[in-house]
C-alpha positions as CSV (number, residue, x, y, z in Angstrom):
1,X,82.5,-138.0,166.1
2,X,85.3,-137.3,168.2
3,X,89.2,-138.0,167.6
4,X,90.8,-139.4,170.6
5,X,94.3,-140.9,171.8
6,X,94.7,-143.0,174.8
7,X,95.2,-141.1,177.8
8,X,93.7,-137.7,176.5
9,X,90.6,-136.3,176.5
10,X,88.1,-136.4,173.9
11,X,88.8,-134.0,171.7
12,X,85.5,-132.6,170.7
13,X,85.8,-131.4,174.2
14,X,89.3,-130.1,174.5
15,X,91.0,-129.1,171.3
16,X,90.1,-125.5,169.6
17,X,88.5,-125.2,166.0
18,X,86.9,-128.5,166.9
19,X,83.3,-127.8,165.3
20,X,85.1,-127.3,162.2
21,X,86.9,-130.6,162.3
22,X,83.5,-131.7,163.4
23,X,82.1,-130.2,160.2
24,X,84.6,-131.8,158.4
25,X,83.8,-135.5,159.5
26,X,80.3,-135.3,158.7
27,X,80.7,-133.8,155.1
28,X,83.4,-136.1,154.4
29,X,80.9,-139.4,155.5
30,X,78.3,-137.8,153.2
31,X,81.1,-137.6,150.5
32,X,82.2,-141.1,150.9
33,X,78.5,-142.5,150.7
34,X,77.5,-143.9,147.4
35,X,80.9,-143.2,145.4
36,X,82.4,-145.3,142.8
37,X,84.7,-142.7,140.8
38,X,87.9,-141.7,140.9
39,X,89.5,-138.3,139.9
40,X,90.3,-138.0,136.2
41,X,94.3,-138.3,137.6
42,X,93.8,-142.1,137.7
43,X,91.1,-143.0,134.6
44,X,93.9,-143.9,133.0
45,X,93.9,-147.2,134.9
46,X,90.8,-148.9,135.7
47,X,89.9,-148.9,139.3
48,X,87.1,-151.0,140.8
49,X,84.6,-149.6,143.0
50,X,85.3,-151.0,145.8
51,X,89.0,-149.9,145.4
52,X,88.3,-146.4,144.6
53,X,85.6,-146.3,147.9
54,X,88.8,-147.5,149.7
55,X,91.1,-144.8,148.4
56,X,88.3,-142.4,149.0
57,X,88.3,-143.7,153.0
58,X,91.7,-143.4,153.1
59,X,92.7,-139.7,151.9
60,X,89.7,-138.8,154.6
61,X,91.4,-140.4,157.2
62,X,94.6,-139.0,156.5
63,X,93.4,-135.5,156.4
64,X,91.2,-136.2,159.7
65,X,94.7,-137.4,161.5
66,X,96.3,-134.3,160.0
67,X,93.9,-132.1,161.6
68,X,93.3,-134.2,164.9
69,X,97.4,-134.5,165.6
70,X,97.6,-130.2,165.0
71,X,94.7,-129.6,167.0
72,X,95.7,-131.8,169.9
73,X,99.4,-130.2,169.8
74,X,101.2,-128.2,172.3
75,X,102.2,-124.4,170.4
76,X,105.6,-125.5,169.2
77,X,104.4,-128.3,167.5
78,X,102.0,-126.6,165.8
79,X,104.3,-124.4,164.8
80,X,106.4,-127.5,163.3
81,X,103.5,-129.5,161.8
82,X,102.7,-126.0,159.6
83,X,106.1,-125.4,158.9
84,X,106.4,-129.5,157.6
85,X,102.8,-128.8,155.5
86,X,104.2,-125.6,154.2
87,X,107.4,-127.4,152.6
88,X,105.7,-130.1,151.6
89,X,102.9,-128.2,149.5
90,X,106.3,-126.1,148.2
91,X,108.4,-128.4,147.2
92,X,106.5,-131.4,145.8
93,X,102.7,-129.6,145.0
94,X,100.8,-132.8,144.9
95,X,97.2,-132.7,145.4
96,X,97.5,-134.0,149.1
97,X,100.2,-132.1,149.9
98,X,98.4,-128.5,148.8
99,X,95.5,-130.1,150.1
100,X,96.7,-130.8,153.8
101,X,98.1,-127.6,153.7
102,X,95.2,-125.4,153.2
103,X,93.5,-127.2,155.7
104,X,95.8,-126.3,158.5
105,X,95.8,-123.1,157.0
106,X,91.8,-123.0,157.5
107,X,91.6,-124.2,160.8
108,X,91.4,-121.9,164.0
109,X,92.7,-122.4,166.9
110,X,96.5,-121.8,166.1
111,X,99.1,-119.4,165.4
112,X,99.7,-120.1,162.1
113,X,95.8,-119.9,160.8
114,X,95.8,-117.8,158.1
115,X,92.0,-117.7,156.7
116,X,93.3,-115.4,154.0
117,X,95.4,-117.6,152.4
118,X,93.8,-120.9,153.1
119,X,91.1,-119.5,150.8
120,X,93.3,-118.9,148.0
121,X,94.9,-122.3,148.5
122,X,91.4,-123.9,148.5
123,X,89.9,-121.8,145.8
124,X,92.8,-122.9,143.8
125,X,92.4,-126.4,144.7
126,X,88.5,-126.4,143.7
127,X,89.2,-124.7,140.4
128,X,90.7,-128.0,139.0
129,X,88.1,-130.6,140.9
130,X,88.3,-133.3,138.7
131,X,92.0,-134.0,140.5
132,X,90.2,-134.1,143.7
133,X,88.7,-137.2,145.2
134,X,84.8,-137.0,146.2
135,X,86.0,-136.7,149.8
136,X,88.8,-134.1,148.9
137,X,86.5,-131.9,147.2
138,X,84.3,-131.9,149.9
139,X,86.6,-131.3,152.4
140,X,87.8,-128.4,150.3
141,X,83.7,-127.1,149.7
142,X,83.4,-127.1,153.2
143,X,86.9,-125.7,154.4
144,X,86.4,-123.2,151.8
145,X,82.7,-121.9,153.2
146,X,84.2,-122.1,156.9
147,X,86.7,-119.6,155.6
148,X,84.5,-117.1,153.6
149,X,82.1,-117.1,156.8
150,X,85.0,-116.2,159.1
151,X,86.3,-113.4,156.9
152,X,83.0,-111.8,156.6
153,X,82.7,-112.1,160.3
154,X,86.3,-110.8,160.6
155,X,85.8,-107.9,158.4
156,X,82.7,-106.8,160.2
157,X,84.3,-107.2,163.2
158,X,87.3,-104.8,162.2
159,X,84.0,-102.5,160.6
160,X,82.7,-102.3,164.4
161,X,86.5,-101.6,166.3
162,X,86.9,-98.9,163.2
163,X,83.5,-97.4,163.5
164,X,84.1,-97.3,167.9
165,X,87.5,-96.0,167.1
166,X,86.0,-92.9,165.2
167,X,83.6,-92.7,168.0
168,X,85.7,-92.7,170.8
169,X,88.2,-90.0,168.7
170,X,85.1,-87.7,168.0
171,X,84.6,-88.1,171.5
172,X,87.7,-87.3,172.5
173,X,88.0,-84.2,170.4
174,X,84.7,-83.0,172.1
175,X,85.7,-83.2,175.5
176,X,89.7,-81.9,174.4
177,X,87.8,-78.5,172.9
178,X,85.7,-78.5,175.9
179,X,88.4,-78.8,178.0
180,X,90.2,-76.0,176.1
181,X,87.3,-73.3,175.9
182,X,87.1,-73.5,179.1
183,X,90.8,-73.0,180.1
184,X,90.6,-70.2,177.9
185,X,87.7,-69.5,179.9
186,X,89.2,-69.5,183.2
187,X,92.9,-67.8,182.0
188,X,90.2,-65.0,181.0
189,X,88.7,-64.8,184.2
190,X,92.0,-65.0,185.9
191,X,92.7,-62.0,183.6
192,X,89.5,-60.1,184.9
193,X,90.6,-61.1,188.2
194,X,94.0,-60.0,188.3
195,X,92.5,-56.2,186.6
196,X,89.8,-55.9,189.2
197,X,93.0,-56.4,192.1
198,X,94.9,-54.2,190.5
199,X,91.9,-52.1,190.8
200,X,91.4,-52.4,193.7
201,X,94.8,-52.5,195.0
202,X,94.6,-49.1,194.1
203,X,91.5,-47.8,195.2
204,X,92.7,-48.4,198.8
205,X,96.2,-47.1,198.1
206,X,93.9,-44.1,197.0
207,X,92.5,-44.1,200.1
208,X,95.4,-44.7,202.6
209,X,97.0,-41.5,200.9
210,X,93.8,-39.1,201.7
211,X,93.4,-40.4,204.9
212,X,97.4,-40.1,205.8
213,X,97.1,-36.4,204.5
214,X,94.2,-35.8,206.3
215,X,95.8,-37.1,209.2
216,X,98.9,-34.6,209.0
217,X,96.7,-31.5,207.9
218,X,94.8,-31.8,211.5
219,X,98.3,-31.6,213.3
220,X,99.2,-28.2,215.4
């Protein structure tokens, strides 16, 4: 499945964090198959099935645009679209609203991702599913093991760099004693050096005298 405009590329091909979009679309057509509820926020009102199928459709492919139209964006616009989910969610916490939010949240491929707190938004979310629509809750499953996946991947990541960082400074504080036995070394052979000149500097000062008084004993 791919999301396209006119006059752009198809996006499976082009915009970043598309396999989890991708992920996305196929759990929310396995959601939508076979479903004739509604979430307990509406059994006040009888709905029929093909009605609640239809509403069902619908939030899916307002979440799908939602993620299409940030994932197609230029930086700035990214930037705005999070900004616009993040007020929303705020200031009027519907469902949707929290629900669009964490996804943006969840998705890679811009600045604002924030894997961390998309996971407390969805975990949030899933603890009250009966407000959820089937395709809502499986867009928040999903979302939700994209998220835990990435962390663990993150965390190990950060595991590796830390355990190469101790490396590399273990290393480093090899080679720096190394490096400072042996100019302790050398300052002691300068040392040695410098005695064994002195030494000799005065070995043949030694000598110049004898032979400069031998010199002026053999004079008439």
């Amino acid at each position: 499945m791919s999301v396209r405009r006119p006059g752009t590329a198809p996006l499976l091909h082009t915009a970043p964090g598309i396999r989890t979009l991708s992920s996305l679309c196929a759990a929310l057509v396995l959601a939508g198959c076979g479903t004739n509820l509604v979430p307990d926020r509406e059994k006040d009102r009888p709905v029929p099935v093909n009605t609640a199928v239809s509403a069902d459709a619908d939030a899916a492919r307002q979440y799908l645009a939602a993620l299409a139209e940030l994932l197609e964006a230029t930086p700035a616009r990214q930037a705005e679209l999070l900004d616009l989910a993040r007020g929303n969610a705020e200031n009027a916490p519907t469902t949707i609203n929290r629900l669009r939010y964490a996804l943006i949240l969840a998705t890679p491929g811009h600045g604002g991702a924030d894997p961390v707190a998309a996971r407390r938004q969805l975990s949030e979310l899933l603890a009250r599913p009966e407000l959820l629509l089937p395709a809502e809750r499986a867009l928040a499953a999903l979302a939700l093991r994209d998220v835990d996946d990435r962390l663990v991947l993150i965390a190990e990541n950060r595991r590796l760099l830390q355990e190469a960082a101790a490396r590399d400074k273990d290393r480093t504080t090899t080679v720096n004693r190394r490096l400072q036995a042996e100019i302790e070394e050398n300052a002691k052979l300068r040392r040695a050096l410098d005695e064994a000149q002195k030494k000799l500097d005065a070995v043949t000062q030694l000598e110049r005298s004898i032979v400069e008084r031998g010199g002026s004993q053999g004079k008439p």
